[in-house]
N, C-alpha and C positions, 0 to 999 in steps of 0.2 A: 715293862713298858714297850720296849720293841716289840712283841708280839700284840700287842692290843695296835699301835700304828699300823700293823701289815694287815691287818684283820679290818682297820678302817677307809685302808687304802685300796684291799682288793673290794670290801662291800659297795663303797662309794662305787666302783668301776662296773661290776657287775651290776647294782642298781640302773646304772644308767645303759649299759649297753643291753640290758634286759629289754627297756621303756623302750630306747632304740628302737630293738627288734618287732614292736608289736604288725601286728600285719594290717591294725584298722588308723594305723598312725599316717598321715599326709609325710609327703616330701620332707616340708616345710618342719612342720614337726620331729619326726627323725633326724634331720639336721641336726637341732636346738639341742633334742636332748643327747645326740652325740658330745657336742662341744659340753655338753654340762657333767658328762661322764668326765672328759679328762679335765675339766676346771675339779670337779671333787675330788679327784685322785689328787690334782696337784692341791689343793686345799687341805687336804686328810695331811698331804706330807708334808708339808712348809708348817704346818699347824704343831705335827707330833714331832717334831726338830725340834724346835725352840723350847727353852726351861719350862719346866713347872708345865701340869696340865696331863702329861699324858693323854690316852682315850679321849676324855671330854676335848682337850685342844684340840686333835685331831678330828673328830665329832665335827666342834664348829668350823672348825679349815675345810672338812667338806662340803658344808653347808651354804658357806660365801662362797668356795669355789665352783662348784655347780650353780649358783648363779649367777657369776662373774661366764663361766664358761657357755652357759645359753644364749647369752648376747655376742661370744665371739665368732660363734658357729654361722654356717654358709645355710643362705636361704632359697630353696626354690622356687624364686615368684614368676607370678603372671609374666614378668619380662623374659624371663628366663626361658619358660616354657615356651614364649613366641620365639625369642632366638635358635631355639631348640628345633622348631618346625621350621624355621626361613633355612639355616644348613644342612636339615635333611632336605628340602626341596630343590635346595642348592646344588647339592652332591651326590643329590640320585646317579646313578650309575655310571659314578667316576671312580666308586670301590671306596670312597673313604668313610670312616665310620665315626658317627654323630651318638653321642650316649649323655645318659645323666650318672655318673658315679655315686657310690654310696654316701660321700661327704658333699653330697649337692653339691657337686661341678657338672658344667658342660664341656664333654670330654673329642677331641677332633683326633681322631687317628687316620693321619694322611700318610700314605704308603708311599715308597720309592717312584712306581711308574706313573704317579701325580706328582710330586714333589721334587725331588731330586733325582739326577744322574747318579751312575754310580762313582766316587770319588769327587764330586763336586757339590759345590753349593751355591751355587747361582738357581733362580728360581725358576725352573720350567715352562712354558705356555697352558700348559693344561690346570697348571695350580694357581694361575692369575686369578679367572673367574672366582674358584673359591675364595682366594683373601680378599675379593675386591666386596664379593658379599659380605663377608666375615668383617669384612672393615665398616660395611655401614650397621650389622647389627651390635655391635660394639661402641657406635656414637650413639648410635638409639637408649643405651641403656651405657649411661654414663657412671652407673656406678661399682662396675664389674672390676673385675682385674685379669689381669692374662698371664698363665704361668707358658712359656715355649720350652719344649727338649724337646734335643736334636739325639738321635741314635744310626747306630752304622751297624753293618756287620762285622766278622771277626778278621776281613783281609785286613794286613795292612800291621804296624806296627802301632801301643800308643800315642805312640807322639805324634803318630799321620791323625789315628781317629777319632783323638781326643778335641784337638782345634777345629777337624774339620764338623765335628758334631755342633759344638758349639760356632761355628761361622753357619750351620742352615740353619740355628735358632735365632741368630743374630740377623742374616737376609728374610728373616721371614717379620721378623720386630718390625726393619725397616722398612716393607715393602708397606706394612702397616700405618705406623705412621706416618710415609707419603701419603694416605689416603685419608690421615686427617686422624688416627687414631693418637691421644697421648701416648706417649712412648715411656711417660712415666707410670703408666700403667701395667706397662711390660714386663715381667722378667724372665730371662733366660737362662735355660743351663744344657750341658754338653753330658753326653753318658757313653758317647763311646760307643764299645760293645758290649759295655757290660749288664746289661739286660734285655737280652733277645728271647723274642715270644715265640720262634722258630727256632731249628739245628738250624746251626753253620756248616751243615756239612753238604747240604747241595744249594744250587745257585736259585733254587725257589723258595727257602730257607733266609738265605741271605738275603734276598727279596724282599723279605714280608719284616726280617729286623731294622734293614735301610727303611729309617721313616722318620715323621717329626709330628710328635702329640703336643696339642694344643688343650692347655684348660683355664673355663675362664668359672670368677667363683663373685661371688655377690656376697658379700659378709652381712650378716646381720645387723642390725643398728642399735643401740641403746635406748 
């Protein structure tokens, strides 16, 4: 029986990250069928746990879980795509970087010499304009959400980089919701140094891991 569950739990995942990948699939569509990938996995499995059934349980566990999972998955709409365009027009050549991620987010990678000082988290001059933008295309499309992490380089001990990572994800919430954004829309988290996209081993390095990514994501609806 354990072998027919793993066999319904990698098909489900591979079906769907297959459909995923097609190249003539929309945004929107890749998303859906993302989220329907891990609802059938999780469906295959909670199905092939429980007594009696084996296979077939597992069968229909992926069945409702892929589409339970296409309704939870992130959508890229129209709204989306315009916020998309107003922060690249935003952020032209202040070096920060505006993308659509594979799970349909809208993704902000704002660098140190935009955002932060080094060892601090108060909010610089030059990264005003961007929140202040950021803050009205955020009211415009009321039904986004906003994930904030704060990253540092490797100076420093954790206990210096860990609060202060999470205090520039925390200033950047707030600078937001002065500007009218719910702040229940918010969440934050702190990383430290423990995922730098440069060496720590010279100070243009450590540059480029000082930063604070911003993602906002639009859930699907039922």
């Amino acid at each position: 029986m354990r072998k027919n569950l793993t066999k319904s739990v990698v098909a489900a995942t591979v079906l769907a990250l297959g459909v995923s990948g097609c190249a003539d699939m929309s945004a929107t569509q890749r998303g859906t069928a993302t989220g329907a990938g891990a609802g059938a996995a999780l469906g295959a499995l909670i199905g092939g746990t429980t007594s009696g059934g084996g296979g077939e349980r597992a069968a229909k566990g992926a069945v409702l879980g892929g589409a339970a999972g296409a309704v939870i998955g992130n959508i890229w709409s129209k709204r989306m795509e315009q916020q998309k365009q107003a922060m690249e027009q935003a952020t032209r050549g202040t070096g920060v970087q505006v993308s659509q991620t594979s799970d349909n987010r809208l993704k902000l990678d704002i660098p140190s010499d935009v955002s932060f000082d080094t060892g601090r988290s108060d909010i610089k001059p030059n990264f005003q304009p961007v929140l202040e933008r950021f803050a009205q295309t955020l009211n415009e499309n009321q039904a986004t959400n906003v994930v904030i992490i704060g990253h540092t380089d490797n100076t420093g001990t954790a206990a210096i980089n860990q609060p202060l990572s999470v205090d520039r994800a925390a200033r950047t919430r707030d600078y937001l919701a002065g500007r009218g954004v719910n702040p229940g829309r918010i969440s934050i988290e702190g990383r430290a140094d423990r995922q730098p996209i440069a060496t720590n081993n010279d100070n243009a390095g450590r540059a480029r891991n000082r930063r604070v990514e911003i993602y906002v994501a639009e859930p699907a609806r039922g």
